[in-house]
C-alpha positions, 0 to 999 in steps of 0.5 A: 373463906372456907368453901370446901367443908368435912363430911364431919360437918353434916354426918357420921360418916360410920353411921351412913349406909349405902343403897342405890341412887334415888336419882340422877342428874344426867345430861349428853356431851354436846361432842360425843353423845354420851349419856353422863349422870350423877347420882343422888345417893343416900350418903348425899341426902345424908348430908343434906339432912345434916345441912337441913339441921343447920338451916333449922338453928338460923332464923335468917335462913326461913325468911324466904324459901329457896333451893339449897344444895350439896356437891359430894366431891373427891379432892386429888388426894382422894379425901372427900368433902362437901361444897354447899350452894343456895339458888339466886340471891340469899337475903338479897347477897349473891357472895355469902361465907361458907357458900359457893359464889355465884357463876362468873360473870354477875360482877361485871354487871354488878353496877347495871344490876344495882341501876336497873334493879332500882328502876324496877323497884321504882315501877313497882311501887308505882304500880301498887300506887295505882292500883290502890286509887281511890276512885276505884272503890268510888266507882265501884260504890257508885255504880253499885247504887245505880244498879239498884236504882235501875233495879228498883225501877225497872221492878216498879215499871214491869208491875205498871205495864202489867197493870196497864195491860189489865186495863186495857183489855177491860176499857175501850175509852180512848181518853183513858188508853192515851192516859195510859200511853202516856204514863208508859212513855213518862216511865221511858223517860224516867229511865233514860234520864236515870242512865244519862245520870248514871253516865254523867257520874260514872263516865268521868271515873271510868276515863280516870280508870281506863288512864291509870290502868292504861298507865299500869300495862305501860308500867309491866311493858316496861319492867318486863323489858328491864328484866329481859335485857338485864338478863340478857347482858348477865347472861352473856357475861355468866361463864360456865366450865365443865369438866373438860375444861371447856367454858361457854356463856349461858348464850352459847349454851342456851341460843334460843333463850333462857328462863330468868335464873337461869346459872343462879340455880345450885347445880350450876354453880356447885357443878361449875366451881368443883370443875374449875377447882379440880374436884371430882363430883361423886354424888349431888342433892338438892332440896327446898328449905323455907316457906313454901314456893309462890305455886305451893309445889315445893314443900320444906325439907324434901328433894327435888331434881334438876328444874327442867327450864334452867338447869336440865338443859345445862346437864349435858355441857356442866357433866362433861368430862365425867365418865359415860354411861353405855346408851343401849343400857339406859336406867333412867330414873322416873320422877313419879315412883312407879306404883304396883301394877294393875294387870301388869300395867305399871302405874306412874301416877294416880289421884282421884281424878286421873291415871297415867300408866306405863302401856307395854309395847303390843297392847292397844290403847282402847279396845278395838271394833272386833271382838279379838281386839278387846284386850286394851289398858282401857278394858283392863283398867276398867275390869280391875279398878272400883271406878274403872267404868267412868275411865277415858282415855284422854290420847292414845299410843299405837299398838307397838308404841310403849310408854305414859298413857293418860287416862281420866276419872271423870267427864270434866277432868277429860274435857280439860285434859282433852282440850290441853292437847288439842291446843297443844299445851301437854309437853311430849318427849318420845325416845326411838332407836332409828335403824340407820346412821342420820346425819344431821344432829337436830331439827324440825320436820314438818310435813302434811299427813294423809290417811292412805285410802288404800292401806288404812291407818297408814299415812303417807305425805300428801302436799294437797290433802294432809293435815300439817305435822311438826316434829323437833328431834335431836339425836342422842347418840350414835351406836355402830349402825343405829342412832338414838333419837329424842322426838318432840313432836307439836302436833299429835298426827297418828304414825307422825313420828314414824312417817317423819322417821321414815319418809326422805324428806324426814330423816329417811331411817324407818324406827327399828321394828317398824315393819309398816314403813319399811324396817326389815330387820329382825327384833322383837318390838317397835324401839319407841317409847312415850318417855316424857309428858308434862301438863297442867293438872285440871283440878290440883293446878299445877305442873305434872311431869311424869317420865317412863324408863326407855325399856330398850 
């Protein structure tokens, strides 16, 4: 089986020039802490253009769309070449000619998997028997027929009441008012008896209802915990190599759990098989090919980098081995291009309903009481924008804080955004250099936050009065008497991460420049930075994930 392809295969190589990457799948050595990366070059893209063309002239490839990717590597001679890998299942096969094979392991399940994937089959099929039940469509038709029998009937006794009411405020008979009463409880009676029919009907479907949909949640209880534990056991058995030679399980790797897919993706498998046959990766793409995907944001023919559920958490351990890149120096790619600026705020995303920019250490987020603390990426945005007058800022970033600022266009996409972060659903990664050595590599700080009376807007940790606050942080490298720190804070407390930093019973080392909790040393800014915000867009319902260079 022909794995390892010419570049004459997919391009000219004569005809390809080269420019800087447009992208990096990057991750940190879980050992060391350095940052390793891989490019997407435009030598990749070519060849990924040239596979794109393959796929075009093969029916059997547009049946269902799917991620494909290409791995440009060196072999030992120095000669370069091209692996090839599809996502998942292609039409139903994990092992195709010409094609990476799937991660070690599927195999050893292969029987299992067979099994289980019947049993699902078969629930689906249950399931959509269910739901097709003709007493539905009987119930509904039923019940819709004595909403207008009601209807009908409670418009004919509203117009008998107010003739009733006429004529007693003109008779005094008392023959003629018990008449009338009477008429009104008749009408009473004519309705109770409609509805006990209506019950007398309906309720024997509705109970036949209530069992079948009863029965459908036992069915999706059933097939989710199928899925889940055939997972589960393809994963433990799924073993990735990095280039260092070390292997581990998605478990070892992922101990917390993982998506499903999770190693059927194409970078882990190109990844895994040029480590395990001595191949150096220069450069790696990957695309969309086929019918757009169920959530319409993967569109045919364009790229697209590592998914950050499966394979993102992965980079650190599959890229090891490679050569590291210094920490201090970072040049990380940003997902949304930055635009032009706007008053030497750099935009990285905009729509007609809302704004995200990349706020410079030093300017406030929305002007301040004073009139000497006006100057604020609000009052600028909405001195230069046509719209800029219905602008809201949806959260805010300190002062000396740089990075993604959110901003809404109007009322309702800031009411919806609003409530995202209130109900903590926005996703929020900070990078910060700390200005000392922490110990521990990973973990969660949770402390209760208090606004300190004598020295506002401080805060201080107040074990009566704070509000509860939760960080997860992770270091990302260590560097003579600094540490680089990842923060992921779940709650959005104001100085909380500089209070988690700082404080003992947090990691006990202020960020470097923070001068309000205590850093003495000499720089020129507050070393944290907003890098990474993802959220539901309001309007367009789909995921945004948007990502600002760390600038220190």
């Amino acid at each position: 089986m022909v794995i390892i392809r010419s570049l004459s295969d997919f391009i000219d190589c004569n005809a390809i020039s080269n420019s800087s990457p447009s992208y990096y799948y990057e991750g940190r050595c879980l050992q060391s802490g350095d940052r390793l990366k891989l490019p997407r070059t435009s030598m990749a893209e070519a060849i990924a253009h040239g596979l794109m063309q393959q796929l075009a002239n093969n029916d059997c490839y547009s049946r269902e769309g799917k991620m494909y990717g290409i791995l440009l590597v060196e072999l030992p001679n120095g000669e370069q070449r091209v692996l090839k890998a599809f996502s998942g299942l292609l039409n139903g096969c994990s092992l195709v000619e010409d094609w990476v094979p799937p991660i070690p392991g599927r195999d050893k399940v292969a029987l299992e998997e067979a099994r289980t994937l019947a049993q699902l089959d078969a629930i689906k099929q249950e399931i959509l028997t269910l739901k097709q039940l003709t007493e539905r469509q009987q119930y509904q038709t039923l019940f819709d027929q004595f909403e207008q029998q009601l209807q009908a009937m409670s418009d004919r006794h509203r117009h008998c009441k107010h003739q009733r009411q006429e004529k007693r405020q003109q008779i005094c008979d008392p023959l003629t008012l018990e008449q009338l009463d009477e008429e009104s409880r008749q009408q009473g009676i004519e309705r109770r008896q409609l509805k006990r029919q209506q019950n007398a009907v309906l309720q024997p479907l509705q109970q036949l209802i209530a069992v079948t949909d009863a029965r459908i949640s036992e069915l999706k209880q059933q097939r989710k915990a199928l899925s889940c534990q055939l997972q589960a056991q393809m994963h433990a058995t799924y073993s990735l190599t990095n280039f260092s030679g070390r292997s581990r399980s998605l478990q070892q790797l992922m101990p917390k759990g993982f998506p499903t897919g999770t190693g059927d993706c194409c970078a882990p498998k190109l990844l895994h098989y040029a480590a395990t046959h001595n191949l150096k990766p220069l450069a790696m793409a990957e695309f969309w090919w086929g019918a757009s995907s169920v959530n319409q944001d993967k569109i045919q023919g364009e790229f697209y980098g590592a998914c950050a559920e499966r394979c993102q958490p992965l980079m650190g351990f599959l890229l090891s081995g490679l050569k590291p890149i210094s920490i201090l120096n970072r040049d990380v790619y940003t997902i949304s291009p930055l635009s032009p600026t706007k008053g030497e705020i750099p935009i990285i995303y905009e729509d007609e309903w809302l704004i995200a920019v990349n706020k410079p250490a030093g300017l406030l987020s929305v002007p301040g009481r004073y009139r000497d603390r006006q100057d604020s990426v609000l009052s600028r945005l909405r001195h230069l924008l046509p719209d800029g007058i219905t602008l809201a800022s949806v959260h805010r970033l300190d002062q000396e804080t740089s990075g993604i600022l959110l901003l809404a266009r109007d009322r309702q996409t800031h009411r919806q955004l609003s409530q995202q972060f209130q109900q903590r659903q926005v996703y929020k990664v900070y990078e910060a250099i700390l200005s000392g050595a922490v110990t521990v590599d990973q973990g969660t700080i949770e402390l209760p936050l208090w606004a300190d009376p004598e020295n506002r807007p401080n805060q201080k940790v107040d074990w009566q009065h704070g509000k509860p606050s939760l960080t997860h942080f992770q270091v990302m490298a260590r560097e003579e008497d600094y540490t680089r720190v990842e923060f992921t804070p779940l709650t959005g407390r104001t100085h909380q991460l500089r209070v988690h930093a700082a404080d003992v019973r947090g990691l006990g080392v202020t960020i470097l420049g923070d001068r309000v909790y205590g850093c003495c040393a000499v720089t020129s800014r507050l070393h944290l930075h907003a890098r990474e915000l993802r959220f539901e867009h309001p309007q367009l319902e789909k995921s945004l994930h948007l990502q600002a260079i760390t600038p220190f």
